[in-house]
Structures are given as structure tokens and as C-alpha cells.
N, C-alpha and C positions, 0 to 999 in steps of 0.2 A: 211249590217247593223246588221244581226242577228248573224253572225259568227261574229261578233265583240263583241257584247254586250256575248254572247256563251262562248268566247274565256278568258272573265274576269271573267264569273262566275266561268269557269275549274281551274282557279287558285287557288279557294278554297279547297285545294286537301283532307283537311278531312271530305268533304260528298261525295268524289268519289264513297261511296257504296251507299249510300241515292235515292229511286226512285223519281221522280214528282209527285205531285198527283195534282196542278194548275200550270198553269204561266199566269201572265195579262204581254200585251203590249201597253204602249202608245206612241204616237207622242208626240212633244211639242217640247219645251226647257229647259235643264238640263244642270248639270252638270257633268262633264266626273268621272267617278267612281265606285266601286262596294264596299259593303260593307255585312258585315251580320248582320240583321236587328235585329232575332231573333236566338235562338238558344239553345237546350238543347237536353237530350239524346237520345229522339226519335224525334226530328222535329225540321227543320230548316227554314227560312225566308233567301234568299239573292237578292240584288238587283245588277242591272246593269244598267249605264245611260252612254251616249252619247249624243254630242252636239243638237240631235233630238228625242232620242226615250230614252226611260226607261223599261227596263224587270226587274221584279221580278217572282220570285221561289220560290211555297212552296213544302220543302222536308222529307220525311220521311222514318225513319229507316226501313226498312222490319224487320218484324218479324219471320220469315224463309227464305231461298235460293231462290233466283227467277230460277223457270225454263223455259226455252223454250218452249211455244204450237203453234203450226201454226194452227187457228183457222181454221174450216171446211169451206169449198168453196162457194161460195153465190150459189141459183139454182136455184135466181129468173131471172123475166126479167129486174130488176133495172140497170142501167147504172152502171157501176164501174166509180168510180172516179177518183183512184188512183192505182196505188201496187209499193210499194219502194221497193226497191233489194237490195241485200247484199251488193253491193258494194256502194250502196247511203248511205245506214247506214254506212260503215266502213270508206268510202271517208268524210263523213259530221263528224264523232267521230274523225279524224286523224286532219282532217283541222282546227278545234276548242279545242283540244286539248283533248277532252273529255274520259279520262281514265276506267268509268264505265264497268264494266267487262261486264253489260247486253246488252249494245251492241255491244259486240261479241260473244254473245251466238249461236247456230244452230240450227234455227235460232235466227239474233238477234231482237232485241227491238227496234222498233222504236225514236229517241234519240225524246222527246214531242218538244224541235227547231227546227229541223228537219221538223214539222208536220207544228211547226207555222210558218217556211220559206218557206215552199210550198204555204201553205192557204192567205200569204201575194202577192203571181202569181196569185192567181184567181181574179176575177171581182169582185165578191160581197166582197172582204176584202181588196183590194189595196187601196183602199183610206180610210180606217177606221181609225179614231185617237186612237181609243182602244178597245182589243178584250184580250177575258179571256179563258182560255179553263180548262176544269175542266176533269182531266183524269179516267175514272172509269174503263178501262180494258188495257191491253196491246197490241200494235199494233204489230206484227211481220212484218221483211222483208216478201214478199211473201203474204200475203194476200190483197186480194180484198176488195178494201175499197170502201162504197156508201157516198155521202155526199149530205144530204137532209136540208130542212129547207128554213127560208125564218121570215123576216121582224125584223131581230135582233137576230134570237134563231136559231141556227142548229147544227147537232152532226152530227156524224162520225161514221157507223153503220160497221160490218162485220157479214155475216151470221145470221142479226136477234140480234145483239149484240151489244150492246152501249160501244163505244169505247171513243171519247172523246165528249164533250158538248160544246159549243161554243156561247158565249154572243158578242154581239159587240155592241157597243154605238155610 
């Protein structure tokens, strides 16, 4: 479902340079479609729907070169959640068509569907009719990811570091 609704947003091919900075996910019923909501020189709004879910994307123009950091290594005793690899990003950006240079950087960038198709396999989000993530850093392949929270509110930490935010209704 996500690679699909993914696969319509890639078609928009002139914010292929544009990072995420939210995506909200609903269930429901819709209409099959993608459109651009909003749009002007630094930030965009696009949407995607299918017969059951709707994703929209807010994006915006970087104002310098994104670079590559593989953030420093957790050295608590928190559980890791997660660590995506090179090949989940380049396999997930191939399969949905997603041209963005930053997920192939060395390392790459976590593609933010990517994040939200994993977080839809876990227990506490499988059944959610809508969840929002609000991105405030960048996930590299290869890093160690914690994922805390509870009764509606949890983010996505690395190292002490707030990666994404996550509402669910």
C-alpha cells in the first residue's frame, strides 16, 4: 500500500530534489489519485490516495547540499529498534521509483516511507487509521535507531537525538 501510494508521489518529478520535513497517513476511503495541493519556491504540499489510505507530503527546498552523517552509535543500554541498510534504502528508492539523489548518498537517507512502512509492521501502528510523523533530523542507513513512547506520542531517537515525532490518532 505504501509503495503505491510512494510510487504516485515519484511521479511528481519536479521536487525530486525537495526533503520531507511531515507526512500524515490515513485509512478510509478515497479516491485513487495524486495531486499537488500546494506549491511554490521553497515548499510543497502533494497528496496521494487509493481505494483505502491517503498520504500527503510536506516538502521543502533545502537551502544548501545535503550531506551525508552517520550519526554516533547509541552506548546506552536502550533496546535498538531498528538499523535499515544500504540496500533497504536503495531496494525501497528503486521499487517506488524515488529519484532523490539523498538516497544515495554514503551513506544514504532514510527515504521518511520507507520509515512509515516499517512503523506500519509494528503492533502499536498496524491498526492506526492515522499517524503523522514530523521529521526534525535525518536518518542514515546504518544507524541505530530507539523507538520509545506510548499512549499516542512517540519519536524515533538516535544517540540522544530526536529523529522523527510521531502522532497517531
Amino acid at each position: 500500500m505504501i509503495r503505491d501510494l510512494a510510487r504516485k508521489l515519484a511521479a511528481f518529478g519536479e521536487f525530486v530534489d525537495c526533503v520531507m520535513v511531515e507526512l500524515r497517513f490515513r485509512r478510509g476511503k478515497f479516491d485513487t489519485g495524486a495531486q499537488i495541493v500546494k506549491a511554490h519556491s521553497s515548499m510543497a504540499v502533494l497528496r496521494a490516495t487509493s481505494n483505502d489510505a491517503e498520504l500527503s507530503v510536506k516538502l521543502i527546498n533545502p537551502r544548501h547540499e545535503i550531506q551525508a552523517a552517520l550519526g554516533t552509535r547509541i552506548q546506552s543500554s536502550e533496546k535498538i529498534w531498528r538499523v535499515f541498510t544500504v540496500s533497504e534504502v536503495l531496494d525501497f528508492a528503486a521499487a517506488v521509483g524515488d529519484q532523490n539523489k539523498i538516497h544515495r548518498l554514503n551513506p544514504p537517507i532514510v527515504p521518511g516511507l520507507l520509515i512509515l512502512e516499517t512503523l506500519l509492521t509494528c503492533a502499536q501502528f498496524s491498526a492506526s487509521d492515522s499517524i503523522k510523523l514530523k521529521f526534525k533530523n535525518f536518518i542514515t542507513a546504518g544507524e541505530p535507531l530507539i523507538l520509545r513512547g506510548g499512549g499516542g506520542r512517540f519519536e524515533i531517537d538516535s544517540a540522544g537525538e530526536k529523529k522523527v515525532l510521531i502522532t497517531v490518532d
